[in-house]
KEVEXVEX-958145 format. One record per residue: residue in three letters; x, y negated, z negated of N, C-alpha, C, O in turn; residue number from 0. Coordinates in Angstrom, 2 decimals. Layout:
[ala; [X; Y; Z]; [X; Y; Z]; [X; Y; Z]; [X; Y; Z]; NUM] ...
//
This chain:
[unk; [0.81; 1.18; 0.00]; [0.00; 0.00; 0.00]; [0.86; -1.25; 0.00]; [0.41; -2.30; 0.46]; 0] [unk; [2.05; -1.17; -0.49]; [3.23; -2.29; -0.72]; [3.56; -2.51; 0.52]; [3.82; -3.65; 0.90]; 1] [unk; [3.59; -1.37; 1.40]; [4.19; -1.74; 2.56]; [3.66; -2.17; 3.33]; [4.16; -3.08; 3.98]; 2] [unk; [2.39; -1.68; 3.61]; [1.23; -2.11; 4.33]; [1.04; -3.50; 4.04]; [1.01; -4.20; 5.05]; 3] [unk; [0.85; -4.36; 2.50]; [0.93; -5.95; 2.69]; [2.22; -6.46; 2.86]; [2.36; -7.64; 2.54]; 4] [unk; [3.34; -5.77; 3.33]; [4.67; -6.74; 3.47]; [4.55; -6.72; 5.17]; [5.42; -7.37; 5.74]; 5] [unk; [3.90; -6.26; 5.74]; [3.72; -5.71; 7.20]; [2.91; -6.95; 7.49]; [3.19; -7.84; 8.30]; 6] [unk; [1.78; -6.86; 6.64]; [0.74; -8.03; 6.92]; [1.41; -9.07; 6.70]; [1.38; -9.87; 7.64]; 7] [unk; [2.27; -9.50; 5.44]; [2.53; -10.38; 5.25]; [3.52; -11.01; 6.36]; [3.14; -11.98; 7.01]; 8] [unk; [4.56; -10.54; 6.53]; [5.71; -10.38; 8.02]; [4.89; -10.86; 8.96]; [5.05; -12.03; 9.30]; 9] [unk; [3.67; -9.94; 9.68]; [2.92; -10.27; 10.52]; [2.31; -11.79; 10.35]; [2.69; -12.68; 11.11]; 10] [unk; [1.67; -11.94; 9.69]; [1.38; -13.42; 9.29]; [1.96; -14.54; 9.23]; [1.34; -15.55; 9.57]; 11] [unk; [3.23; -14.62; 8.79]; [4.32; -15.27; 9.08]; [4.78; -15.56; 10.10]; [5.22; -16.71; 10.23]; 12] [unk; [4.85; -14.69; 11.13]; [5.66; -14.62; 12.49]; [4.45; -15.38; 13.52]; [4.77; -16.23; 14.34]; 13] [unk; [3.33; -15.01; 13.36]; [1.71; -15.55; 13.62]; [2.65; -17.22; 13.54]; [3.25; -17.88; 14.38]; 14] [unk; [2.34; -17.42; 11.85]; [2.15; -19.03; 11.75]; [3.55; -20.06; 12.52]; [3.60; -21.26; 12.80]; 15] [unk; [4.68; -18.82; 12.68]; [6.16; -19.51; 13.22]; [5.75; -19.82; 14.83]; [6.19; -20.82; 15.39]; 16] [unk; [4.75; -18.74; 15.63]; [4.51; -18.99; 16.51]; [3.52; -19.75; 17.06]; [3.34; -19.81; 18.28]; 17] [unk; [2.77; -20.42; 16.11]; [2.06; -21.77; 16.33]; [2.37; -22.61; 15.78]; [1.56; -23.54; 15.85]; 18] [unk; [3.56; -22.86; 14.97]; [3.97; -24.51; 15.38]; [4.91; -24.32; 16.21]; [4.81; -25.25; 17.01]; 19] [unk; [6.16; -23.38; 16.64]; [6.54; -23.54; 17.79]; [5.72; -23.96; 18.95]; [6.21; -24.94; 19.50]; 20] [unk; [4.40; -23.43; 19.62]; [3.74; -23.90; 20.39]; [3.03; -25.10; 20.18]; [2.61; -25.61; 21.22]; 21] [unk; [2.76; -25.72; 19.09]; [2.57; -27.13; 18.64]; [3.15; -28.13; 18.36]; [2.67; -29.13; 17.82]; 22] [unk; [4.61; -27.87; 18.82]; [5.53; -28.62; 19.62]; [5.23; -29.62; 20.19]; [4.08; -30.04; 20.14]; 23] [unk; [6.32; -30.32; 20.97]; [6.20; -31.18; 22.04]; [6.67; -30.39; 23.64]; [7.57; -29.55; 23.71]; 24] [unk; [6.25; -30.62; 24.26]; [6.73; -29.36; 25.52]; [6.32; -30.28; 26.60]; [5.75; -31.34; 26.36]; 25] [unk; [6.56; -29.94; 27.58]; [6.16; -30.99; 28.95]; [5.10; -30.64; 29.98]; [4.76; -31.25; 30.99]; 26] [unk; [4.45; -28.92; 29.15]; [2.98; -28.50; 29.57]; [1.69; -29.52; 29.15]; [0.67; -29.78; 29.78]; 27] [unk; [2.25; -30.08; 27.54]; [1.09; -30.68; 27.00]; [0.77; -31.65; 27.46]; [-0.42; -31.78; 27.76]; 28] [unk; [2.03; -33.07; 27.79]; [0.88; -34.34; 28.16]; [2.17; -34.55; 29.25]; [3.02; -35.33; 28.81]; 29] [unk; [2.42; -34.09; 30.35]; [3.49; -34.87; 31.03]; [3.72; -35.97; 31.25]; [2.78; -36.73; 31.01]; 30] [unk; [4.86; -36.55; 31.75]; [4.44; -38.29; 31.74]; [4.06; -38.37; 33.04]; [4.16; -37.28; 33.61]; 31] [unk; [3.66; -39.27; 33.73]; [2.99; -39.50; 34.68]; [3.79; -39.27; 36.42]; [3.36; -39.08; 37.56]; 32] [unk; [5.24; -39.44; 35.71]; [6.08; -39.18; 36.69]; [6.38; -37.75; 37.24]; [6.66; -37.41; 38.39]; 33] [unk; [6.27; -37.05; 36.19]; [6.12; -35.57; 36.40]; [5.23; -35.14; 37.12]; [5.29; -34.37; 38.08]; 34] [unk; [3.99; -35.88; 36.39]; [2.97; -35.20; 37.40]; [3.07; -35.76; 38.85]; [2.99; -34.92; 39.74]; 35] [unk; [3.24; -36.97; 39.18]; [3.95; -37.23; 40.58]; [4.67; -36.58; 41.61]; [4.29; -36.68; 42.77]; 36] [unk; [5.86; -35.79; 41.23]; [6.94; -35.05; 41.34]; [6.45; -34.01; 41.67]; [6.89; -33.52; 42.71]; 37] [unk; [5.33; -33.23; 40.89]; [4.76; -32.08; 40.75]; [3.62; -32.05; 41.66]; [3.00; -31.00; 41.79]; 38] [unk; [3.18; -33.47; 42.56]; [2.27; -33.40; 43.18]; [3.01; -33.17; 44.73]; [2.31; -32.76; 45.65]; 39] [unk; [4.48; -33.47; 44.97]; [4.88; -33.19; 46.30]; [5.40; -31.82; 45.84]; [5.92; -31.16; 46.73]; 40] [unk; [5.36; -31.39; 44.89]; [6.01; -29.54; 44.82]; [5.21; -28.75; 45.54]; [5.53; -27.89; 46.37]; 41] [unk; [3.74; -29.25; 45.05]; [2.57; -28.73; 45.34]; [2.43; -28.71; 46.39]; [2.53; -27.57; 46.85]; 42] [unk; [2.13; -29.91; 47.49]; [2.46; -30.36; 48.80]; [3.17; -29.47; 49.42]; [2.78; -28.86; 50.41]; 43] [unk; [4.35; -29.30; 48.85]; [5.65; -28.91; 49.78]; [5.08; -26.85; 50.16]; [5.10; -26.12; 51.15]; 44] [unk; [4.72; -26.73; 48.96]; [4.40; -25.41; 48.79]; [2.79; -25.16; 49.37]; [2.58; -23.95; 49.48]; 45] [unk; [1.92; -25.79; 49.67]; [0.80; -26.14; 50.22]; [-0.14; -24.97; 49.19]; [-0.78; -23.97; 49.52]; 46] [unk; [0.10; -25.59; 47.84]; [-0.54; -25.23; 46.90]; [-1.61; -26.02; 46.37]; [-1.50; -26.73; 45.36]; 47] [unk; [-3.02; -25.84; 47.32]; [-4.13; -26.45; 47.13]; [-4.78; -25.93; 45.47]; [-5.55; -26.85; 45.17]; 48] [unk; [-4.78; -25.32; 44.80]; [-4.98; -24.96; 43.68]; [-4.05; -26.00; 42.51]; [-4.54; -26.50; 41.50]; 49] [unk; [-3.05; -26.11; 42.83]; [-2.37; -27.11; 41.76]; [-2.34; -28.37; 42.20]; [-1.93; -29.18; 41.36]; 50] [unk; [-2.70; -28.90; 43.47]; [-3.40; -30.13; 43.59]; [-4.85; -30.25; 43.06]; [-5.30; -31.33; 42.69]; 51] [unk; [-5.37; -29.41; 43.06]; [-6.85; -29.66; 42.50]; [-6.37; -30.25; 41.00]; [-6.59; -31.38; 40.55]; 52] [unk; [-5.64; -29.08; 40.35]; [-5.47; -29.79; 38.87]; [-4.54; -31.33; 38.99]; [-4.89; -32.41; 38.50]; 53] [unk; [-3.92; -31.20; 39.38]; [-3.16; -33.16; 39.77]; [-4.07; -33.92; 40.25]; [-4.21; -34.95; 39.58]; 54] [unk; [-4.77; -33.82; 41.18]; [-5.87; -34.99; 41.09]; [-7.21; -35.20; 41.19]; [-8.18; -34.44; 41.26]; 55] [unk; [-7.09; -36.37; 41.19]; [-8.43; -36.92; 40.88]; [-9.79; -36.53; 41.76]; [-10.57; -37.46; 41.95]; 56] [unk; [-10.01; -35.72; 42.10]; [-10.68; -35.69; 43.62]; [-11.83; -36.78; 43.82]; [-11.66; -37.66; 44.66]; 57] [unk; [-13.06; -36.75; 43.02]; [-13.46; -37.32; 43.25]; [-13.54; -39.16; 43.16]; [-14.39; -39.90; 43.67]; 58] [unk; [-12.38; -39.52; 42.37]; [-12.40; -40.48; 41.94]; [-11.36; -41.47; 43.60]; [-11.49; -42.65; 43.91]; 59] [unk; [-10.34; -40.28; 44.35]; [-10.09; -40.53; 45.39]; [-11.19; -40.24; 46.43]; [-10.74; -40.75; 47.45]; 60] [unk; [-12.05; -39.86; 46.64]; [-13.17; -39.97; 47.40]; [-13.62; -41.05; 47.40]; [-13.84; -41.52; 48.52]; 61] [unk; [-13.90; -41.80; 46.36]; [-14.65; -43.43; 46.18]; [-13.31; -44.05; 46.51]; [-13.66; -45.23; 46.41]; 62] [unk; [-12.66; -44.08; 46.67]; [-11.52; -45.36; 46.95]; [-10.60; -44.93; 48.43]; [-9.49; -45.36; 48.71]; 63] [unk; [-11.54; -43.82; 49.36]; [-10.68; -43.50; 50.12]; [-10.84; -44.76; 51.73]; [-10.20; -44.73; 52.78]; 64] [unk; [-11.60; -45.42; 51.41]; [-11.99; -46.24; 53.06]; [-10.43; -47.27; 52.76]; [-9.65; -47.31; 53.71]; 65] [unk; [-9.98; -48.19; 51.25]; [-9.60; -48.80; 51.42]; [-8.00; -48.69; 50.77]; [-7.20; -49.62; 50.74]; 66] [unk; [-7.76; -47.23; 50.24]; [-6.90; -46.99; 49.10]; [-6.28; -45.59; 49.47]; [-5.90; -44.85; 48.57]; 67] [unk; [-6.16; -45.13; 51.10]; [-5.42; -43.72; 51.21]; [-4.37; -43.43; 51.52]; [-3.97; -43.86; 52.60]; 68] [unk; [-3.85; -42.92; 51.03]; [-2.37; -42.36; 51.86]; [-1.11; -43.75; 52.26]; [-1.06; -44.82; 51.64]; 69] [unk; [-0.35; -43.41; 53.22]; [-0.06; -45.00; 54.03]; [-1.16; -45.80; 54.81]; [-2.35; -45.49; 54.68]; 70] [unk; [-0.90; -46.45; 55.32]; [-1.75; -47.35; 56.34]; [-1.02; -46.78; 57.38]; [0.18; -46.52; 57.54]; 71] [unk; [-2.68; -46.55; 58.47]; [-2.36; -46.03; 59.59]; [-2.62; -47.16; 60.56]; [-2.40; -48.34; 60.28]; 72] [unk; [-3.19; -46.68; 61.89]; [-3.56; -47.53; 62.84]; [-5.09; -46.71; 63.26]; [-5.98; -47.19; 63.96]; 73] [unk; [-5.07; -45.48; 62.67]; [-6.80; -45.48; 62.95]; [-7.68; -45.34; 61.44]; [-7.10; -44.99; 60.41]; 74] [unk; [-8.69; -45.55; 61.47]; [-9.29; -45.17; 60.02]; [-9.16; -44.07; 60.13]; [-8.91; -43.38; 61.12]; 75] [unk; [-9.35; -43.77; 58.90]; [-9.76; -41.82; 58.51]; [-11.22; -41.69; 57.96]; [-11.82; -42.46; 57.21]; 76] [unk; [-11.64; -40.50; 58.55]; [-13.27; -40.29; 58.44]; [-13.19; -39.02; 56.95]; [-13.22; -37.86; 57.35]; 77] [unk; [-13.13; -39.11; 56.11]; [-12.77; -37.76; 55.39]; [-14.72; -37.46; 54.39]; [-15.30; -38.39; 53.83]; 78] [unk; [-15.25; -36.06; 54.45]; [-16.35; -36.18; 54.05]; [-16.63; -35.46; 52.96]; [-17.70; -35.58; 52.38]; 79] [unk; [-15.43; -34.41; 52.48]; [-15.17; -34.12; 51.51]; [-13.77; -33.83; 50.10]; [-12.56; -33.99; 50.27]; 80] [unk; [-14.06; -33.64; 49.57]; [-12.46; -32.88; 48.51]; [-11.64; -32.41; 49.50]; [-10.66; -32.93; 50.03]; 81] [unk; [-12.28; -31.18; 49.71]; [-11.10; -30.10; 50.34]; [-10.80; -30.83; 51.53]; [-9.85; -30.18; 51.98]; 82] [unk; [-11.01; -31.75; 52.32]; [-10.94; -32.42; 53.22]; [-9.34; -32.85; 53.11]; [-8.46; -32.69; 53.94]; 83] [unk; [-9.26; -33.61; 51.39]; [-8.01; -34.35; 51.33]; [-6.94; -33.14; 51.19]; [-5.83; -33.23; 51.71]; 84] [unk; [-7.43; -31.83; 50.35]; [-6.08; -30.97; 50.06]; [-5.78; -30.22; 51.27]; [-4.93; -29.35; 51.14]; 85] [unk; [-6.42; -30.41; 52.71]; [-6.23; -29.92; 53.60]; [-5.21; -31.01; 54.02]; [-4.01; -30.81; 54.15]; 86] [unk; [-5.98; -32.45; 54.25]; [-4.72; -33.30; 54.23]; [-3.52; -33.23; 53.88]; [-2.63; -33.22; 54.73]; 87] [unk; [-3.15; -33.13; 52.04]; [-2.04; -32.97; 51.77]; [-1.36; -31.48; 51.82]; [-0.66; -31.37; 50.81]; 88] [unk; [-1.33; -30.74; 52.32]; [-0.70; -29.78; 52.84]; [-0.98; -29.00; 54.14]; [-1.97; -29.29; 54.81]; 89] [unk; [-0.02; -27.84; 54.56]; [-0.17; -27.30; 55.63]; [0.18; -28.24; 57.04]; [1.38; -28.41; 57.26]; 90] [unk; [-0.65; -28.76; 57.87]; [-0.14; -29.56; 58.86]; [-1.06; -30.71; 58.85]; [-1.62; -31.07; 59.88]; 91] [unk; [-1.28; -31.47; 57.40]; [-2.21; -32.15; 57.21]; [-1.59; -33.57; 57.95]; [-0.54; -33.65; 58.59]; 92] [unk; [-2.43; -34.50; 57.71]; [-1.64; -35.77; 58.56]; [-0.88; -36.78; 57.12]; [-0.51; -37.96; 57.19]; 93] [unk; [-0.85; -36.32; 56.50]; [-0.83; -37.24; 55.05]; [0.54; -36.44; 54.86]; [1.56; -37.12; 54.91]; 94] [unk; [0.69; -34.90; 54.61]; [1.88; -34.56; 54.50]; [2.57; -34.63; 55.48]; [3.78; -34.48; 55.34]; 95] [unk; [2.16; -34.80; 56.45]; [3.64; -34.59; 57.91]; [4.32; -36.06; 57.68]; [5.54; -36.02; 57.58]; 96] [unk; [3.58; -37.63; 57.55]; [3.95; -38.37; 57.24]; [4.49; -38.74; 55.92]; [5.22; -39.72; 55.78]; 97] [unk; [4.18; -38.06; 55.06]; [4.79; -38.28; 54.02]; [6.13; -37.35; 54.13]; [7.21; -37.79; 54.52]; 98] [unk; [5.97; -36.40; 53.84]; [7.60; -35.89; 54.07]; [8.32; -35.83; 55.23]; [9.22; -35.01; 55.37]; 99] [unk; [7.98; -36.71; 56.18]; [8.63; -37.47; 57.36]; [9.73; -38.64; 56.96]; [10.69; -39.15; 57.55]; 100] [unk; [9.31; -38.75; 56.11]; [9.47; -40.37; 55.00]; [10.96; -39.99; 54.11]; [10.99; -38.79; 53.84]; 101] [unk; [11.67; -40.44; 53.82]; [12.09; -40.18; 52.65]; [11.67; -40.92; 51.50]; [11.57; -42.14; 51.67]; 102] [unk; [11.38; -40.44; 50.31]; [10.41; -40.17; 49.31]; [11.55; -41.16; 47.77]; [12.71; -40.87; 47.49]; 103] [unk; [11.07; -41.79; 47.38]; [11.22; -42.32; 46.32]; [10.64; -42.79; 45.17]; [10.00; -43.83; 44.99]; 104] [unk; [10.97; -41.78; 44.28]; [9.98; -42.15; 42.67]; [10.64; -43.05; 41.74]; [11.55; -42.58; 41.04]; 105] [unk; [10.34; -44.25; 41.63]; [10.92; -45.49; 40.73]; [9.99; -45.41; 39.60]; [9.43; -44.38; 39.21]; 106] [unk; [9.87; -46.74; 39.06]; [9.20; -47.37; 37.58]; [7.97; -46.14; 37.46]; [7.50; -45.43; 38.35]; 107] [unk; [7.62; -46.22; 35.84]; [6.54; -45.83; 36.13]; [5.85; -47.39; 34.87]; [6.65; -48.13; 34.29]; 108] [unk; [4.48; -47.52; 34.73]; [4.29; -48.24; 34.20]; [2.77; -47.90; 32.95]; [1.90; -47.26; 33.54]; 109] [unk; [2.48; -48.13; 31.84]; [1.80; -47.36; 31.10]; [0.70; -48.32; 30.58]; [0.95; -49.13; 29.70]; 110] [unk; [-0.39; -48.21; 31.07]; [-1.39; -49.27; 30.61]; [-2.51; -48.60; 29.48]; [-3.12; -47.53; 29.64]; 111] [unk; [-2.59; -49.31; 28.56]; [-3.09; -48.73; 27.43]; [-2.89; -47.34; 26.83]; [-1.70; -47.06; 26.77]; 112] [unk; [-3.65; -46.44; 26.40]; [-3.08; -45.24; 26.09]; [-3.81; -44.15; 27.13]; [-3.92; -42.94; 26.91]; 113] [unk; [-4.29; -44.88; 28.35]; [-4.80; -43.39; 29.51]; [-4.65; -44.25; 30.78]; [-5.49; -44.00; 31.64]; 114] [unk; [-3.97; -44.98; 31.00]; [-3.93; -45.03; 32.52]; [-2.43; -45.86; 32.57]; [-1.87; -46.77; 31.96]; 115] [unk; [-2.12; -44.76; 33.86]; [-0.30; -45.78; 34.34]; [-0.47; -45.35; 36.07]; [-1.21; -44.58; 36.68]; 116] [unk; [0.58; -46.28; 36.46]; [1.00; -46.03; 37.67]; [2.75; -45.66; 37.80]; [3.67; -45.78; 36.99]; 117] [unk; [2.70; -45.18; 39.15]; [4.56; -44.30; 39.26]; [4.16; -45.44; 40.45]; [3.05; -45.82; 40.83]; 118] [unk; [5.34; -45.78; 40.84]; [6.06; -46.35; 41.94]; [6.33; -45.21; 43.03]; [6.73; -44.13; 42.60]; 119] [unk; [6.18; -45.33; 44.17]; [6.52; -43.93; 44.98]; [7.25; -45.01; 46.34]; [6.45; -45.93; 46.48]; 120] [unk; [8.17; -45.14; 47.10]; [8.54; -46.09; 48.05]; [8.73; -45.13; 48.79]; [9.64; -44.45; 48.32]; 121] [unk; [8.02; -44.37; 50.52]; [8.27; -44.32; 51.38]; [9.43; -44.90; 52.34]; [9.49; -46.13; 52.25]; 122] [unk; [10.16; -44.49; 53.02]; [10.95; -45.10; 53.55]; [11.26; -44.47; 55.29]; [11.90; -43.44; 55.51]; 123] [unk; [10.93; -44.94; 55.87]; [11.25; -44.97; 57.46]; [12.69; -45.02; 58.01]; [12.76; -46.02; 58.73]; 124] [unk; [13.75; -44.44; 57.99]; [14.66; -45.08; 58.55]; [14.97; -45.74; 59.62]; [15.69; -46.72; 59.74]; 125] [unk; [14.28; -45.04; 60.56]; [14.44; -44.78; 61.87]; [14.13; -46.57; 62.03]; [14.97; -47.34; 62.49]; 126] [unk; [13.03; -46.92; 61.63]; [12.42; -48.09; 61.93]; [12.96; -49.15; 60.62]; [12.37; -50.20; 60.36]; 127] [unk; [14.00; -48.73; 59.98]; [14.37; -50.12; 59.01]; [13.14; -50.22; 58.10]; [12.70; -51.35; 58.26]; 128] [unk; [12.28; -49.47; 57.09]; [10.84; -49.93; 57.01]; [10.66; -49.07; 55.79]; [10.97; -47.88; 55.67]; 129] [unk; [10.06; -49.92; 54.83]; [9.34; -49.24; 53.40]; [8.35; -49.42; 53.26]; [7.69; -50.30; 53.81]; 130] [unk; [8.03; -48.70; 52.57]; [6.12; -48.45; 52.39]; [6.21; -48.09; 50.92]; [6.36; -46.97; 50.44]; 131] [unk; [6.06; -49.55; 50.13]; [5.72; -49.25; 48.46]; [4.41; -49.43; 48.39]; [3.53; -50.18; 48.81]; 132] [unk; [4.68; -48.03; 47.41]; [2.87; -47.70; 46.56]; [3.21; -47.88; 45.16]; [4.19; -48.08; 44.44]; 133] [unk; [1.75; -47.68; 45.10]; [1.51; -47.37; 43.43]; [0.83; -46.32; 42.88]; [-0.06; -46.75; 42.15]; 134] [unk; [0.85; -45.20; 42.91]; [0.32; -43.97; 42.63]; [-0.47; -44.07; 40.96]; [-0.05; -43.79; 39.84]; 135] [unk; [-2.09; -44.72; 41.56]; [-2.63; -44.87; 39.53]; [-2.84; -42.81; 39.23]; [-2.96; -41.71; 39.77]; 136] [unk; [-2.77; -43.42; 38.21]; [-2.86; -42.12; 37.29]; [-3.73; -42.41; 35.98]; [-3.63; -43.55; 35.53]; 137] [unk; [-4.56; -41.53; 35.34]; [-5.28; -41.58; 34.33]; [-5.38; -40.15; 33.22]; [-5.45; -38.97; 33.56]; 138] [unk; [-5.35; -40.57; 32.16]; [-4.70; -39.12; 31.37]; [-6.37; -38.83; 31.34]; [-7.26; -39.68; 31.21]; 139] [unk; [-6.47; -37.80; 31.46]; [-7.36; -36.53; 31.49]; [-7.63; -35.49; 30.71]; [-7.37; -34.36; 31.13]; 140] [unk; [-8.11; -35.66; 29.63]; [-7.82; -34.01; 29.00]; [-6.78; -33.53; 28.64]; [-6.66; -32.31; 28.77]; 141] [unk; [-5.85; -34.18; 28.16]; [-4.39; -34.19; 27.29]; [-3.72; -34.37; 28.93]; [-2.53; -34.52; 28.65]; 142] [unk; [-3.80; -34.43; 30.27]; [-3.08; -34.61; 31.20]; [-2.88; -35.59; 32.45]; [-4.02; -36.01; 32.66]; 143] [unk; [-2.26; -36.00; 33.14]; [-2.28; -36.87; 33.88]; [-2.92; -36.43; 35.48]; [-2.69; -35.46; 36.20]; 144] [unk; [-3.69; -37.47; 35.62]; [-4.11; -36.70; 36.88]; [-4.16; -38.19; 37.72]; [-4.44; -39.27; 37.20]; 145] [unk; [-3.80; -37.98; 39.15]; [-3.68; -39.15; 40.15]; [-5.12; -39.63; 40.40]; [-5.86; -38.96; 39.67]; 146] [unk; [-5.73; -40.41; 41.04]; [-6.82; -40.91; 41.52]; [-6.66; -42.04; 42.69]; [-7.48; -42.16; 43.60]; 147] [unk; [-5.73; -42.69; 42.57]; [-5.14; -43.43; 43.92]; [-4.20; -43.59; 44.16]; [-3.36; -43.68; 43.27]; 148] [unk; [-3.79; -43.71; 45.89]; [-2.50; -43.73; 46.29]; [-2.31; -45.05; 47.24]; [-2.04; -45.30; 48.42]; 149] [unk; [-2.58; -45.67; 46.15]; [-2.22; -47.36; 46.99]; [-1.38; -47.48; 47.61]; [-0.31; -47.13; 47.12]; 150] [unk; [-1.36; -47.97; 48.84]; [-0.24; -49.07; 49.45]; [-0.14; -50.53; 49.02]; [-1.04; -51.35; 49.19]; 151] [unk; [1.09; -50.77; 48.42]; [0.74; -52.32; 47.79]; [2.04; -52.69; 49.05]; [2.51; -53.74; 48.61]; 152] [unk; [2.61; -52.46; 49.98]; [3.79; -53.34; 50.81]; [4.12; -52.84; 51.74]; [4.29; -51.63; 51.57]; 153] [unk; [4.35; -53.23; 52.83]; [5.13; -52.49; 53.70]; [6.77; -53.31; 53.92]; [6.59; -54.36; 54.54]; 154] [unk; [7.84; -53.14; 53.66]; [8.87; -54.41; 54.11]; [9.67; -54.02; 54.42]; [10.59; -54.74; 54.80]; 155] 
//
């Protein structure tokens, strides 16, 4: 019977060591906003429509897509649903061919109150001498950061 509660007890112990280890700080729980950025061209690159769903915003980029998408093109884009955009950003979408056409730059990020920031992301053209700064907003979500627009604030 002694042994049987030193078993429990052991067991119990090792239990409570392994929840505050996981109650930690770790970079699963609240990433900073830049991560999730970073983690949104991994996704891209890998044309992992499932971990873009969790990075963004879908519907909140649906309402801001006539005046707030991607780069600036020269035709509008007609888009009528979600999967519309994660088809966009991956595979032979028109959003990823131009974007990783680009070389890609993640600067500032900036932290407005305690749930919404923006990352800096600067496109860059060589070919044509030419940058394309955004502002990628972000809004924490459910302990996480998730995108919702991909402004163009410059082209220079």
């Amino acid at each position: 019977m002694l042994r049987l509660r030193r078993m429990v007890g052991v067991t119990v112990v090792f239990a409570a060591v392994a929840v505050m280890a996981g109650c930690g700080s770790s970079d699963d729980e609240v990433p900073d906003p830049k991560k999730t950025v970073i983690r949104l061209f991994g996704a891209m690159q890998r044309d992992d429509q499932a971990q873009l769903t969790y990075l963004l915003d879908l519907p909140e980029l649906m309402r801001t897509l006539n005046e707030d998408y991607a780069l600036q093109t020269d035709s509008p884009r007609v888009i009528h649903d979600p999967q519309e955009i994660l088809y966009d950003l991956t595979g032979d979408g028109r959003t990823k061919k131009a974007w990783f056409g680009l070389q890609r730059i993640i600067g500032a990020t900036e932290i407005t109150g305690e749930t919404n920031a923006t990352v800096e992301v600067t496109f860059v053209d060589k070919a044509k001498s030419k940058a394309y700064l955004t502002r990628f907003g972000l809004r924490l979500d459910q302990g996480r950061w998730k995108i919702y627009s991909f402004k163009t604030v410059q082209g220079r």
